[in-house]
mmCIF file of the N, C-alpha and C atoms, coordinates in Angstrom:
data_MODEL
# 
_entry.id   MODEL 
# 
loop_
_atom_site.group_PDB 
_atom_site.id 
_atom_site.type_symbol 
_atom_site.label_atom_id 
_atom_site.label_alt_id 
_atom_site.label_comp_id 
_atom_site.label_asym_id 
_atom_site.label_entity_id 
_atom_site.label_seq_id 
_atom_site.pdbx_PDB_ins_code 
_atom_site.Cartn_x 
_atom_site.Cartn_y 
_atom_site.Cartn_z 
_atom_site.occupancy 
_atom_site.B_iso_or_equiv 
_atom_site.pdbx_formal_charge 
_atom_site.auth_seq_id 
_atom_site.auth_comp_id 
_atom_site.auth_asym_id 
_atom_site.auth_atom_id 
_atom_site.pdbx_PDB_model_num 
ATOM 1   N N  . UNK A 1 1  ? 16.979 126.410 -31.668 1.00 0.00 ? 1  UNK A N  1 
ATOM 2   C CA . UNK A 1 1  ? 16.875 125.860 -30.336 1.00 0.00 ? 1  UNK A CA 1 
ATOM 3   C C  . UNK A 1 1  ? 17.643 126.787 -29.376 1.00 0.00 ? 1  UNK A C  1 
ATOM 4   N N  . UNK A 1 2  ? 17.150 127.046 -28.444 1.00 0.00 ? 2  UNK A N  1 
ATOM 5   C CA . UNK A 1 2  ? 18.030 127.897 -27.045 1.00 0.00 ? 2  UNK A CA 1 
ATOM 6   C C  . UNK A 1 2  ? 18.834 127.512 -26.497 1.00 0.00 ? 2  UNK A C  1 
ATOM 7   N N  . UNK A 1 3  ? 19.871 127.947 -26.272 1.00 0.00 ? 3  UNK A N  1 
ATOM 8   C CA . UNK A 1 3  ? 21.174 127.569 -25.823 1.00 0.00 ? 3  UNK A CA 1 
ATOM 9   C C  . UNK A 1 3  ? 21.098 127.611 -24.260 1.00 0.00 ? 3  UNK A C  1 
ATOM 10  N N  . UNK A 1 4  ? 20.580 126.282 -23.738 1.00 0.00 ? 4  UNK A N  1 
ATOM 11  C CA . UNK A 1 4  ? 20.409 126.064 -22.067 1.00 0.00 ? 4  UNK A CA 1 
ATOM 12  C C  . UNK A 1 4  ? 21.977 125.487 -21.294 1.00 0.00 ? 4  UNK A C  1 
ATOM 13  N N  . UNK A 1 5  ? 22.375 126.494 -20.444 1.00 0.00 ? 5  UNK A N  1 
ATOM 14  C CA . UNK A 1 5  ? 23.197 125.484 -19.510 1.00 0.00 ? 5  UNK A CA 1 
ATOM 15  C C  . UNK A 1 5  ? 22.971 124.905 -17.909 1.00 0.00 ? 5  UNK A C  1 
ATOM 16  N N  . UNK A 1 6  ? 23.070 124.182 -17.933 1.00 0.00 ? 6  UNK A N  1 
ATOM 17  C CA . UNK A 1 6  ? 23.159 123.802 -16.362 1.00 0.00 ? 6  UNK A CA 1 
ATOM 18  C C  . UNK A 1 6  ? 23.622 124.543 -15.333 1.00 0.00 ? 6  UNK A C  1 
ATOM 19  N N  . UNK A 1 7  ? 24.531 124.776 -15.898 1.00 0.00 ? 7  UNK A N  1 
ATOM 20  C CA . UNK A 1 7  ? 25.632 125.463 -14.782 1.00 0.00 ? 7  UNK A CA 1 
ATOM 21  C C  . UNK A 1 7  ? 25.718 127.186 -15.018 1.00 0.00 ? 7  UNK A C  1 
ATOM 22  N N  . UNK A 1 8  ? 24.406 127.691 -14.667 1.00 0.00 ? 8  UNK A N  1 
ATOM 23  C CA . UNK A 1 8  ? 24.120 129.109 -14.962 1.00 0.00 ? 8  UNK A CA 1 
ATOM 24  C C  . UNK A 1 8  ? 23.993 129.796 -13.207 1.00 0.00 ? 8  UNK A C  1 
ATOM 25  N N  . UNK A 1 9  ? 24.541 131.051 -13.070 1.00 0.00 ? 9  UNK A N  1 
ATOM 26  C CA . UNK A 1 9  ? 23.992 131.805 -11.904 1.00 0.00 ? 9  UNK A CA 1 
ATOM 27  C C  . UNK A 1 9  ? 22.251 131.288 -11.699 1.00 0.00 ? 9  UNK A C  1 
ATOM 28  N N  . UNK A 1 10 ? 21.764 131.396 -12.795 1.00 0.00 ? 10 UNK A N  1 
ATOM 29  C CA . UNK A 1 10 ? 20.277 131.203 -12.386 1.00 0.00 ? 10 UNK A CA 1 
ATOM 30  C C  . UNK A 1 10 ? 19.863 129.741 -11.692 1.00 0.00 ? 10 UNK A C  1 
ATOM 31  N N  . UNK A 1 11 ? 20.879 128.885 -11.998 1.00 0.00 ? 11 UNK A N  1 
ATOM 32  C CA . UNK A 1 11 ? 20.443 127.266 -11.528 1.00 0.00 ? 11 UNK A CA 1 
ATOM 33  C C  . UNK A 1 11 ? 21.201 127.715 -10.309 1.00 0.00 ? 11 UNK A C  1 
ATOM 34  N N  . UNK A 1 12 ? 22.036 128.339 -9.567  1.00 0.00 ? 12 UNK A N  1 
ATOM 35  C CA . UNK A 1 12 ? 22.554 128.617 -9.049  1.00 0.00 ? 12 UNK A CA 1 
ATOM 36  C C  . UNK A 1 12 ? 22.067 129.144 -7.796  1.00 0.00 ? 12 UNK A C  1 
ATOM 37  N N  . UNK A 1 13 ? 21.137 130.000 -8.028  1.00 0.00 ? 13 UNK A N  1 
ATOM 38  C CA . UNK A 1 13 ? 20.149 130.651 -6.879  1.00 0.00 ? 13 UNK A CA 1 
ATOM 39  C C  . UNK A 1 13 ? 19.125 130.140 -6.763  1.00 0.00 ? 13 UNK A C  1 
ATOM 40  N N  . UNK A 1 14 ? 18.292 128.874 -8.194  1.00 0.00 ? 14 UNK A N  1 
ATOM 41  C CA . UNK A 1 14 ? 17.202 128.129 -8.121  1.00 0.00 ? 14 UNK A CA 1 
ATOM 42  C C  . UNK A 1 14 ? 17.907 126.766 -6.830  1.00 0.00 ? 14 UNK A C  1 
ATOM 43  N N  . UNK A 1 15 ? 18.885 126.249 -6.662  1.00 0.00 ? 15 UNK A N  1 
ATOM 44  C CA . UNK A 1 15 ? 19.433 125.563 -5.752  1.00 0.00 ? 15 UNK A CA 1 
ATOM 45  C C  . UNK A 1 15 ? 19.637 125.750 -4.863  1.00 0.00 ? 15 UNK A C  1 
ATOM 46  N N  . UNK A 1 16 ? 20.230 127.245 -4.672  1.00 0.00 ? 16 UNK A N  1 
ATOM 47  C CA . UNK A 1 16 ? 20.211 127.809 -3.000  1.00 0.00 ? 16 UNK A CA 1 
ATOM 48  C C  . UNK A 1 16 ? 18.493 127.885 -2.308  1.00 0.00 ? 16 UNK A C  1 
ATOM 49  N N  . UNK A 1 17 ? 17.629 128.241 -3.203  1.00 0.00 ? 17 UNK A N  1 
ATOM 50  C CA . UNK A 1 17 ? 16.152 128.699 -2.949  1.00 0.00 ? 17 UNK A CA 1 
ATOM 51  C C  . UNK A 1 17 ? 15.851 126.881 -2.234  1.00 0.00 ? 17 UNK A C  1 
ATOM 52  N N  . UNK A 1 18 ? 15.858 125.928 -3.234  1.00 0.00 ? 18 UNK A N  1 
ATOM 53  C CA . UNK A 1 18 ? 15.813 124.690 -2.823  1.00 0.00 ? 18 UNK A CA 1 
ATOM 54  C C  . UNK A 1 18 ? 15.937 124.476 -1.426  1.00 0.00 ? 18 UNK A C  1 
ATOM 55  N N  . UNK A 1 19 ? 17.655 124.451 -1.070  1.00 0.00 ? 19 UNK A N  1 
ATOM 56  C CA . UNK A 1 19 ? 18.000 123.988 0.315   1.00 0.00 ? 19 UNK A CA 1 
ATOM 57  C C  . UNK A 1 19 ? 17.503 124.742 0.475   1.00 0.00 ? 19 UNK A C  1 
ATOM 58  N N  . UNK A 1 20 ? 16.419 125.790 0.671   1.00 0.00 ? 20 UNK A N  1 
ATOM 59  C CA . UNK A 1 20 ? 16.243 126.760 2.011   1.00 0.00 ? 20 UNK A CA 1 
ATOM 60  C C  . UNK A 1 20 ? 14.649 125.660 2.484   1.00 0.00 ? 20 UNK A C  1 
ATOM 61  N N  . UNK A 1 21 ? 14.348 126.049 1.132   1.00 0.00 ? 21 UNK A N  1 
ATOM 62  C CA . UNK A 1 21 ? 12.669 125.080 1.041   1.00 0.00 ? 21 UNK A CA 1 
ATOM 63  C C  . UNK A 1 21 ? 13.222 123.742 1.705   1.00 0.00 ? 21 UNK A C  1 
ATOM 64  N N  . UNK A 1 22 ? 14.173 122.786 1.558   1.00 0.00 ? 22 UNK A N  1 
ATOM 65  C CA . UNK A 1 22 ? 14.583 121.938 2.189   1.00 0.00 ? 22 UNK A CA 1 
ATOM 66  C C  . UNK A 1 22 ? 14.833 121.953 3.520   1.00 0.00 ? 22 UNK A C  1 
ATOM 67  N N  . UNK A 1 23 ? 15.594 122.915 4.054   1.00 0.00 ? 23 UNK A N  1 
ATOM 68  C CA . UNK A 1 23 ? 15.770 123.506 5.244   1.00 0.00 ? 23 UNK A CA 1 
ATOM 69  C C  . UNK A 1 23 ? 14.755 123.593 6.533   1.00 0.00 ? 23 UNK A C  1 
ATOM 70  N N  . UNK A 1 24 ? 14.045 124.175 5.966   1.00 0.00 ? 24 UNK A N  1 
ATOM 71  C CA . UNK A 1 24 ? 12.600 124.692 6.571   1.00 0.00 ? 24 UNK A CA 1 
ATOM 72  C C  . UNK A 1 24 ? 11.706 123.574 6.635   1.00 0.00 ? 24 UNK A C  1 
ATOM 73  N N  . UNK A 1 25 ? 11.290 122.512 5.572   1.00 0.00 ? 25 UNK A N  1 
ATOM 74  C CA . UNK A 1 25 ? 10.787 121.162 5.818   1.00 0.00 ? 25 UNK A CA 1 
ATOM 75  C C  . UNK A 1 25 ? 11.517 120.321 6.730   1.00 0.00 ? 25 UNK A C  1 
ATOM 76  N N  . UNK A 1 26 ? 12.978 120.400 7.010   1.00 0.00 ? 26 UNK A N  1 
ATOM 77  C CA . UNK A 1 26 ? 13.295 119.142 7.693   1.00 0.00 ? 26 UNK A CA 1 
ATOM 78  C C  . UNK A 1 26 ? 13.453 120.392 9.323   1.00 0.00 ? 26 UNK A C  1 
ATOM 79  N N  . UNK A 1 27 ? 12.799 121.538 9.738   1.00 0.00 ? 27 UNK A N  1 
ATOM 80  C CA . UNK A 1 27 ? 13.087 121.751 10.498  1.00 0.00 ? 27 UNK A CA 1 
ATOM 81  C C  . UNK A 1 27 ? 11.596 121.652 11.231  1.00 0.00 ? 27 UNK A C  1 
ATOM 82  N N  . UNK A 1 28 ? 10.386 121.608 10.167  1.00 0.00 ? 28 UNK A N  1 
ATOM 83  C CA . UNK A 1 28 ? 9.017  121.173 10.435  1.00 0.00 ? 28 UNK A CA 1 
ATOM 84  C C  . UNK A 1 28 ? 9.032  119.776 10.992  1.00 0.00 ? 28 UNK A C  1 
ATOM 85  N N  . UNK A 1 29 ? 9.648  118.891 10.426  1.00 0.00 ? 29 UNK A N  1 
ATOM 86  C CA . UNK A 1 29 ? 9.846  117.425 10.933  1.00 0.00 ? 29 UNK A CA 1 
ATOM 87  C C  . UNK A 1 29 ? 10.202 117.572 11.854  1.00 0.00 ? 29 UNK A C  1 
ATOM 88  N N  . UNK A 1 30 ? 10.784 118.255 11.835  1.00 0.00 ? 30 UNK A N  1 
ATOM 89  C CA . UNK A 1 30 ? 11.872 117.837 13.446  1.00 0.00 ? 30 UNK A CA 1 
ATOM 90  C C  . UNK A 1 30 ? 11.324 118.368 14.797  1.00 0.00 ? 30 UNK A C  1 
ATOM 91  N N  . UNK A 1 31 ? 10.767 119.246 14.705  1.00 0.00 ? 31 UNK A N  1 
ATOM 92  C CA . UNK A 1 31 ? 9.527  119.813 15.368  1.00 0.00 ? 31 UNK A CA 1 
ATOM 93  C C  . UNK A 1 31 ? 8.498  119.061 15.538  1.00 0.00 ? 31 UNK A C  1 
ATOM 94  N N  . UNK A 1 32 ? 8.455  118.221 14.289  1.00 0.00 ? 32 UNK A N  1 
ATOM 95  C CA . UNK A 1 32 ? 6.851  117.276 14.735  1.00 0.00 ? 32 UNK A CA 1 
ATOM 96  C C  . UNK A 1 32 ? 7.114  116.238 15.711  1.00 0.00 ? 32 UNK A C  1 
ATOM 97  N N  . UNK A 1 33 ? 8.308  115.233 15.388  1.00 0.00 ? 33 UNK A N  1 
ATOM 98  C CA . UNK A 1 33 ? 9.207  114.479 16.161  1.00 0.00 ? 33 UNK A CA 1 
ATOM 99  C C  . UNK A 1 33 ? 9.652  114.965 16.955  1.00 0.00 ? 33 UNK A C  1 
ATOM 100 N N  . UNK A 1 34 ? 9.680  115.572 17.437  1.00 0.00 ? 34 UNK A N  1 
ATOM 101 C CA . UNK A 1 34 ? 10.157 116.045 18.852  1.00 0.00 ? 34 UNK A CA 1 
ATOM 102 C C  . UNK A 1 34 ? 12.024 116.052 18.830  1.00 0.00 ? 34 UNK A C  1 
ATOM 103 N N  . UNK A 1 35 ? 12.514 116.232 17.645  1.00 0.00 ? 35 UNK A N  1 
ATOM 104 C CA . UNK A 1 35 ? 13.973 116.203 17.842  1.00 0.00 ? 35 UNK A CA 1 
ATOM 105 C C  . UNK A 1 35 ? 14.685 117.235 17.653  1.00 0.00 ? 35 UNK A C  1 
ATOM 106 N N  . UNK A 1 36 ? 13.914 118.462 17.838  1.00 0.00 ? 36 UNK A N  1 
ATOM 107 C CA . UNK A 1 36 ? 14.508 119.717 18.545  1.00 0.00 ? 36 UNK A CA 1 
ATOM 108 C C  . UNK A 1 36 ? 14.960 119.822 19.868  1.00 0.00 ? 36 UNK A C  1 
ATOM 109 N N  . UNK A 1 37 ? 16.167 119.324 19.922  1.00 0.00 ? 37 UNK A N  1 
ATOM 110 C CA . UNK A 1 37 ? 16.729 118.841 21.450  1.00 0.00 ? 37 UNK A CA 1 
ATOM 111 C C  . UNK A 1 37 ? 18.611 119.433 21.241  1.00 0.00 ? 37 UNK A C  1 
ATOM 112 N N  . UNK A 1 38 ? 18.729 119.878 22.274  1.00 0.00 ? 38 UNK A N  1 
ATOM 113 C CA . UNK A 1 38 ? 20.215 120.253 22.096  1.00 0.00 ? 38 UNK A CA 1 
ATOM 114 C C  . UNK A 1 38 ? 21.035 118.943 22.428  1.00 0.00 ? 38 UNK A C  1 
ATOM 115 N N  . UNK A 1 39 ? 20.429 118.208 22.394  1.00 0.00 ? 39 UNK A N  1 
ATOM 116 C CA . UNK A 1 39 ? 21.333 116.482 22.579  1.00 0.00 ? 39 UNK A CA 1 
ATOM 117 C C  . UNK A 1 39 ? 21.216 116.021 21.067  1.00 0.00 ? 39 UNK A C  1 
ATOM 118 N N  . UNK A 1 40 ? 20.216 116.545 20.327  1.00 0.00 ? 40 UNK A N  1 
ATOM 119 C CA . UNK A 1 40 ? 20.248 115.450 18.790  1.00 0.00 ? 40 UNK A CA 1 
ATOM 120 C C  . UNK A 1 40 ? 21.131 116.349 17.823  1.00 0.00 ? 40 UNK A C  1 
ATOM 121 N N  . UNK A 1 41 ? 21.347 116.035 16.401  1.00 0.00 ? 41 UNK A N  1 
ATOM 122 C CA . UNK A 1 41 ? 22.633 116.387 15.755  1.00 0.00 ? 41 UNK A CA 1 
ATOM 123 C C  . UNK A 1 41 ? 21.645 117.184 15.022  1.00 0.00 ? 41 UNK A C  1 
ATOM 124 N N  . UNK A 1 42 ? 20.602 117.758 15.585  1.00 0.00 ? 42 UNK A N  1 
ATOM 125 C CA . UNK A 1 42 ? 19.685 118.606 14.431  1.00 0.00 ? 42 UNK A CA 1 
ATOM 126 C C  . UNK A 1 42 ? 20.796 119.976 14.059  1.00 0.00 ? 42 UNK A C  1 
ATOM 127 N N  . UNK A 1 43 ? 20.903 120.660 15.274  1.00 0.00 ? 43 UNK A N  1 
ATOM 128 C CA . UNK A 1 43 ? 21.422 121.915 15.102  1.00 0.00 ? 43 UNK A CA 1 
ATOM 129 C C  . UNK A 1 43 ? 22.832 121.847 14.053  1.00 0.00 ? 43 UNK A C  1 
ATOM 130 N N  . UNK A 1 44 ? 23.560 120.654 14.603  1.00 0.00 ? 44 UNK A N  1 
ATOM 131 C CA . UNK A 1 44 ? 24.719 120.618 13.561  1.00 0.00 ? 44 UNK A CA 1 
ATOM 132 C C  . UNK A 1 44 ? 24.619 120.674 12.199  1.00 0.00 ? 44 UNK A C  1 
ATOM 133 N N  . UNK A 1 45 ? 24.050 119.869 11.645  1.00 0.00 ? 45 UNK A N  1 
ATOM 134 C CA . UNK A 1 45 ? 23.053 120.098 10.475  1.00 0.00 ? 45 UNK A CA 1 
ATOM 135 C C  . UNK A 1 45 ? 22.963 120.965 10.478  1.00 0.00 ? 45 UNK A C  1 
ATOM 136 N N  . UNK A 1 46 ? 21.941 122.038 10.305  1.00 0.00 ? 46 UNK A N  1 
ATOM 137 C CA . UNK A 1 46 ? 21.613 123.015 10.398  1.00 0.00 ? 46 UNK A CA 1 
ATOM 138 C C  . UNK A 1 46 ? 22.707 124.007 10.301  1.00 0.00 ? 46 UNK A C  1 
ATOM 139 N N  . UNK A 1 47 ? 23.830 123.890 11.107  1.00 0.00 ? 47 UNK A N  1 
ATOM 140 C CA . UNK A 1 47 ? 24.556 125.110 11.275  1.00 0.00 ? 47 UNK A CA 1 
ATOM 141 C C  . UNK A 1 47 ? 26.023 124.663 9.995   1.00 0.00 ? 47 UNK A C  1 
ATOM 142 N N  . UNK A 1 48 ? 25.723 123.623 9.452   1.00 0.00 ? 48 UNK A N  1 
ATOM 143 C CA . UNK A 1 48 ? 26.777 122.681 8.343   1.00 0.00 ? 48 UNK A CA 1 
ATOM 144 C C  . UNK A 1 48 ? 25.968 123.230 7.253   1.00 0.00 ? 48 UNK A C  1 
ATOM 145 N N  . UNK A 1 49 ? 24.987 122.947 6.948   1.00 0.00 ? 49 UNK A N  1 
ATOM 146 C CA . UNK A 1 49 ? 23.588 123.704 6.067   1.00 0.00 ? 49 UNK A CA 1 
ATOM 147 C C  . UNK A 1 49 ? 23.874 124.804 5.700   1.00 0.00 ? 49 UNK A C  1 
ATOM 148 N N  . UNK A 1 50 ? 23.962 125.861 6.877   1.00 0.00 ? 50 UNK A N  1 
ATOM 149 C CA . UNK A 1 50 ? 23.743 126.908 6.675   1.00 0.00 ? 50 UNK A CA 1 
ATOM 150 C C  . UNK A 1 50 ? 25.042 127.363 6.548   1.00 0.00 ? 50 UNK A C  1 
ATOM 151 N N  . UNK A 1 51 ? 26.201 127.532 7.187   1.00 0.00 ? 51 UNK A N  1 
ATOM 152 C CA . UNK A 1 51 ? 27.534 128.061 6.843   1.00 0.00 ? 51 UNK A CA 1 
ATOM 153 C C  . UNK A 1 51 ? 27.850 127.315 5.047   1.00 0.00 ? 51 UNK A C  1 
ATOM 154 N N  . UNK A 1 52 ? 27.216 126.011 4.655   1.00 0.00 ? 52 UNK A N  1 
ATOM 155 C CA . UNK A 1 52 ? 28.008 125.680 3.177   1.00 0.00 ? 52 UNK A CA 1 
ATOM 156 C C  . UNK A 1 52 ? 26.950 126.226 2.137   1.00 0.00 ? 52 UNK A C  1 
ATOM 157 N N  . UNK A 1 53 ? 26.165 126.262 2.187   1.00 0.00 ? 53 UNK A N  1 
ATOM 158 C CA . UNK A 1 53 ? 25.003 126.978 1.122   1.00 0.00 ? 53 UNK A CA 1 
ATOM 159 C C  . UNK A 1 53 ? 25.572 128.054 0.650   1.00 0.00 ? 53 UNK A C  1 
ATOM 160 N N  . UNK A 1 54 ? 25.596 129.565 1.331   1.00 0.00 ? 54 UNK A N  1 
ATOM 161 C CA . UNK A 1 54 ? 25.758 130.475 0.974   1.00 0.00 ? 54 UNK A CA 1 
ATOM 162 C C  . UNK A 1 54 ? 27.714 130.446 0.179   1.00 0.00 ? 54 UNK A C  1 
ATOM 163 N N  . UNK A 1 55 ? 28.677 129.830 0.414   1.00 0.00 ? 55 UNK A N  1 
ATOM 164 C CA . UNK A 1 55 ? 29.747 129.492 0.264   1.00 0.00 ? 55 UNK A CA 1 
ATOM 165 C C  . UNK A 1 55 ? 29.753 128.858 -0.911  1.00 0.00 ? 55 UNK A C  1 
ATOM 166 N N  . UNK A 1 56 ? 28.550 128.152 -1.192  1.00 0.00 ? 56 UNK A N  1 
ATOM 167 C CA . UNK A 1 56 ? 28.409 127.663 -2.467  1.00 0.00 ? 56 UNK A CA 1 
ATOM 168 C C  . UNK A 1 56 ? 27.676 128.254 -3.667  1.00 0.00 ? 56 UNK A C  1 
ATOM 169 N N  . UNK A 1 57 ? 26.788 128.902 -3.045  1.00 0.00 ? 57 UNK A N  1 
ATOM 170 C CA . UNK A 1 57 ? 26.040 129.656 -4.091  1.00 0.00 ? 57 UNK A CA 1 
ATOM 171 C C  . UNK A 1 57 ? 27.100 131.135 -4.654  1.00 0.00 ? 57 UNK A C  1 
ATOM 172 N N  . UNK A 1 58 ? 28.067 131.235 -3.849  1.00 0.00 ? 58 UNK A N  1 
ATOM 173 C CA . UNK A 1 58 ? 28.975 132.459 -4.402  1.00 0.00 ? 58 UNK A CA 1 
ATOM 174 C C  . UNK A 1 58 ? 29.725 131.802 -5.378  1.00 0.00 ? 58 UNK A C  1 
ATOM 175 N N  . UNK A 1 59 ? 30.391 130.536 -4.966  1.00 0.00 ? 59 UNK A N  1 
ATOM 176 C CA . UNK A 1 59 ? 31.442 129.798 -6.003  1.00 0.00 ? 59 UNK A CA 1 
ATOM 177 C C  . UNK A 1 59 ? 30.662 129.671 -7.156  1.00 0.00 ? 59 UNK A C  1 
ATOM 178 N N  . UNK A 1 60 ? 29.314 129.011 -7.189  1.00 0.00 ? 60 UNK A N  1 
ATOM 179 C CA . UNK A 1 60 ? 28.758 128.632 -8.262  1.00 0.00 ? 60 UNK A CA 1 
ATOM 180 C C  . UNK A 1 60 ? 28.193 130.010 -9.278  1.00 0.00 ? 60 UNK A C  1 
ATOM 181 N N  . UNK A 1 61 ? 27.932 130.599 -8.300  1.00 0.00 ? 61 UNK A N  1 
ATOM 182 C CA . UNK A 1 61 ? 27.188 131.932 -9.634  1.00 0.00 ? 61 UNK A CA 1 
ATOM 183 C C  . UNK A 1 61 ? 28.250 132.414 -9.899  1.00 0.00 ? 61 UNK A C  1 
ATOM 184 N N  . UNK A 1 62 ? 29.682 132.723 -9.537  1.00 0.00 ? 62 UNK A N  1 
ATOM 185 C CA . UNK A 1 62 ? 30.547 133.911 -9.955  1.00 0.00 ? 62 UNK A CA 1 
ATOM 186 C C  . UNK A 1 62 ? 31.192 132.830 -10.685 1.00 0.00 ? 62 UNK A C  1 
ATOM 187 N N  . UNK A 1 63 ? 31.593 131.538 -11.079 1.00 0.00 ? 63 UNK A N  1 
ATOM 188 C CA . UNK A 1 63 ? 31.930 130.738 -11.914 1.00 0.00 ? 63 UNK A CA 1 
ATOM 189 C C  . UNK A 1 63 ? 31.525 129.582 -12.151 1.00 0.00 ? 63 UNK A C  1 
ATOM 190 N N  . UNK A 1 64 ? 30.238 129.625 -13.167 1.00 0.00 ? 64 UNK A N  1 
ATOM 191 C CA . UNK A 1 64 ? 29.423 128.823 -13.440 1.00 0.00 ? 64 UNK A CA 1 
ATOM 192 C C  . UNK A 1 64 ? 30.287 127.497 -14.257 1.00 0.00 ? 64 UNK A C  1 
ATOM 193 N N  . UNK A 1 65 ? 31.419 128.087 -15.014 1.00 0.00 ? 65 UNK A N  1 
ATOM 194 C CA . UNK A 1 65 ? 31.924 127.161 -15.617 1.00 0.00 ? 65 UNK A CA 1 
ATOM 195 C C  . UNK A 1 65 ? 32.797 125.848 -14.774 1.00 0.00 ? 65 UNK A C  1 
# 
């Protein structure tokens, strides 16, 4: 049997790939809804999103354990 872990660089960048695909869908919504507005909390999101992803995908691939 193959020795699978969870907690591999590769699940690691398959998760960052995710939120992006996630990313990009809730920025289609938000576009459809009309809540691309500098009054709604889209951008915060977005900019919380995007500064912790990459911060995480370094912690997680360089120490999977």
């Amino acid at each position: 049997m193959p020795s699978w872990r969870l907690a591999s660089p590769a699940v690691a960048w398959l998760l960052a790939a995710l939120v992006v695909v996630l990313l990009a869908g809730y920025t289609v919504l938000a576009a459809a809804t009309r809540e691309l507005t500098f009054a709604s909390n889209f951008w915060t999101g977005v900019l919380i999103i995007v500064a912790i992803t990459p911060i995480g995908l370094l912690v997680a691939a360089r120490q999977p354990g």
